[in-house]
C-alpha positions in Angstrom: -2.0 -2.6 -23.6 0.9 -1.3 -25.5 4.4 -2.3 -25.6 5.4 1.3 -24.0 3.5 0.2 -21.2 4.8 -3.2 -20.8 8.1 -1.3 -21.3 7.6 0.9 -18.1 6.0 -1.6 -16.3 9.2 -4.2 -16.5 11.7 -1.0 -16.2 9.7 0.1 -13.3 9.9 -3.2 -11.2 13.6 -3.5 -11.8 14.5 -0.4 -10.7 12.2 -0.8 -8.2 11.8 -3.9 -6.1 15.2 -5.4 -7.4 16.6 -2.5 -6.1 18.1 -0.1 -8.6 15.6 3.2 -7.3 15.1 4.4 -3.3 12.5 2.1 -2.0 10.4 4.4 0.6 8.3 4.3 3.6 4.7 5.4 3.0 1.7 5.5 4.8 -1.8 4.6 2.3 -5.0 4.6 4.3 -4.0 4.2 7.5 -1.6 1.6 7.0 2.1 1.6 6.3 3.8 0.3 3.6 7.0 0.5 1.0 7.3 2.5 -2.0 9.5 2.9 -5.6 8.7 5.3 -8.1 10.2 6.1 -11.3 9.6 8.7 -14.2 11.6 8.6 -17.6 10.2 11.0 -20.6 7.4 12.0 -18.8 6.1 8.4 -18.3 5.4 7.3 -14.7 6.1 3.8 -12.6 4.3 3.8 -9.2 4.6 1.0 -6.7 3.2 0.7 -3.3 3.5 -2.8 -1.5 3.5 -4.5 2.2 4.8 -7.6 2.2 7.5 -9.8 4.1 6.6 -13.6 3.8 3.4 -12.6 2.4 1.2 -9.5 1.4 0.7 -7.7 -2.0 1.0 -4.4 -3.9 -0.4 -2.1 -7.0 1.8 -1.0 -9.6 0.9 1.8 -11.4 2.0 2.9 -14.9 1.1 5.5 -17.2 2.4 5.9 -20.4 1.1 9.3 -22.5 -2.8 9.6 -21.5 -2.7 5.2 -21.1 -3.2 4.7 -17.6 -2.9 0.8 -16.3 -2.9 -1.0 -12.7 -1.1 -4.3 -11.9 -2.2 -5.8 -8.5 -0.7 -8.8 -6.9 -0.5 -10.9 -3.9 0.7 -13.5 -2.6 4.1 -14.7 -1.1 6.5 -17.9 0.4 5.0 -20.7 2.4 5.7 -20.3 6.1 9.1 -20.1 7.1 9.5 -23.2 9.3 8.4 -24.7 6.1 11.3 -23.0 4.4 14.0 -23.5 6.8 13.0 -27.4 6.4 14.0 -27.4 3.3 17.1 -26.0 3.7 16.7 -22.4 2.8 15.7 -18.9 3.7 13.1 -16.1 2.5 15.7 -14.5 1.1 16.9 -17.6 -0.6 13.5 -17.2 -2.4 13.3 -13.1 -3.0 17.1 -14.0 -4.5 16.0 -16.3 -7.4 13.0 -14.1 -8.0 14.8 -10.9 -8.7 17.3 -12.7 -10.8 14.3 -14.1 -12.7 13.1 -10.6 -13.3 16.5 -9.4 -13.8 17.3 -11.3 -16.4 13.8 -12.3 -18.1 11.3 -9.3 -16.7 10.2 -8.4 -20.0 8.9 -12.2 -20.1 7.6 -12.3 -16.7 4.0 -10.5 -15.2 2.8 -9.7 -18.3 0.6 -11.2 -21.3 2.3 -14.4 -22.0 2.8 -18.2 -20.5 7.1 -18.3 -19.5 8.6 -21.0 -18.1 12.2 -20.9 -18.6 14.7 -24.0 -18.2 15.1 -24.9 -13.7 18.2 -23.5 -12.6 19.8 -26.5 -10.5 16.8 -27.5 -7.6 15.0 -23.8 -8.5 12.1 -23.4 -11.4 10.4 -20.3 -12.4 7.2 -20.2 -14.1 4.4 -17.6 -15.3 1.3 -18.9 -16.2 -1.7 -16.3 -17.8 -4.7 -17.9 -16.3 -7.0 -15.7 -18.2 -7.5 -12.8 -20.2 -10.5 -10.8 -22.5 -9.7 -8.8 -24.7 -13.2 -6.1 -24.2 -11.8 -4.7 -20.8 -8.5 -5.5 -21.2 -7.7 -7.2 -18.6 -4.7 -10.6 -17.7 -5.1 -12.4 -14.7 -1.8 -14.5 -14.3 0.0 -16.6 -11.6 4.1 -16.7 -11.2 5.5 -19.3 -9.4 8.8 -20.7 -7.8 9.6 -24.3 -6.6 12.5 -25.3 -5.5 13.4 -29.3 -5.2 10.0 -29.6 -7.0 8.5 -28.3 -4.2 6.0 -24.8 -4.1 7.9 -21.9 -2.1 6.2 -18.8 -3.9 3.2 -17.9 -5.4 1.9 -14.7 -6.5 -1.1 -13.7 -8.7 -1.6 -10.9 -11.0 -4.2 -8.8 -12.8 -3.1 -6.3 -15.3 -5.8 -3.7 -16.3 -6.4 -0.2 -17.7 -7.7 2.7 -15.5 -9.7 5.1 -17.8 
């Protein structure tokens, strides 16, 4: 995978899921979902998600003729489970799009980050496995809070061609 297209595919989710681009209603197979796209140079970010607590997405990117595809899923625990710990779903979607705010080009991609807990939160991106033939990541991003599992969602990164 080449740096362009980690690039795009950080730029992308910042504009899109953290808010910076018009997230849309759209309808894929039947079922609805959310949308954010962005183009820059003739390079295109695609994203198509349903999710509240919990669901999952693909992001598209192409960068030139490089086509790749990052799917996820997951989410929070359940919100009763939340609320007894004295916070909220957005409490949650918060700290995670200030963690791919500030360290997206870290975060979902290639590499293990785990950057320093911020008061009773932690962030942490783990790459669970990789091979280099295909190529293809499979990695796992988490968020605790009070030491405590609140988020989990798992990724695989790999090229359409």
């Amino acid at each position: 995978m080449s740096k362009k297209t980690n690039i795009l595919l950080t730029k992308g989710l910042k504009k899109g899921f953290v808010g910076k681009t018009v997230i849309q209603n759209a309808k894929r197979g039947g079922f609805n979902l959310k949308s954010s796209h962005f183009e820059n140079n003739g390079n295109i970010y695609h994203d198509e998600w349903f999710a509240d607590r919990a669901g999952g997405g693909q992001e598209i990117v192409k960068v030139g003729k490089t086509t790749y595809t990052r799917v996820y899923a997951g989410g929070t625990i359940p919100l009763e489970k939340l609320k007894a710990l004295g916070i909220s779903l957005d409490n949650v979607m918060t700290f995670l799009k200030k963690q791919i705010t500030e360290n997206g080009e870290k975060t979902r991609l290639h590499t293990d980050f785990e950057p320093e807990p911020e008061g009773d939160w932690q962030y942490s991106y783990s790459v669970l496995d990789k091979d280099k033939e295909i190529p293809l990541t499979f990695g796992k991003e988490v968020i605790k809070y009070k030491d405590q599992l609140v988020f989990v969602h798992d990724f695989i990164i790999s090229p359409i061609d």
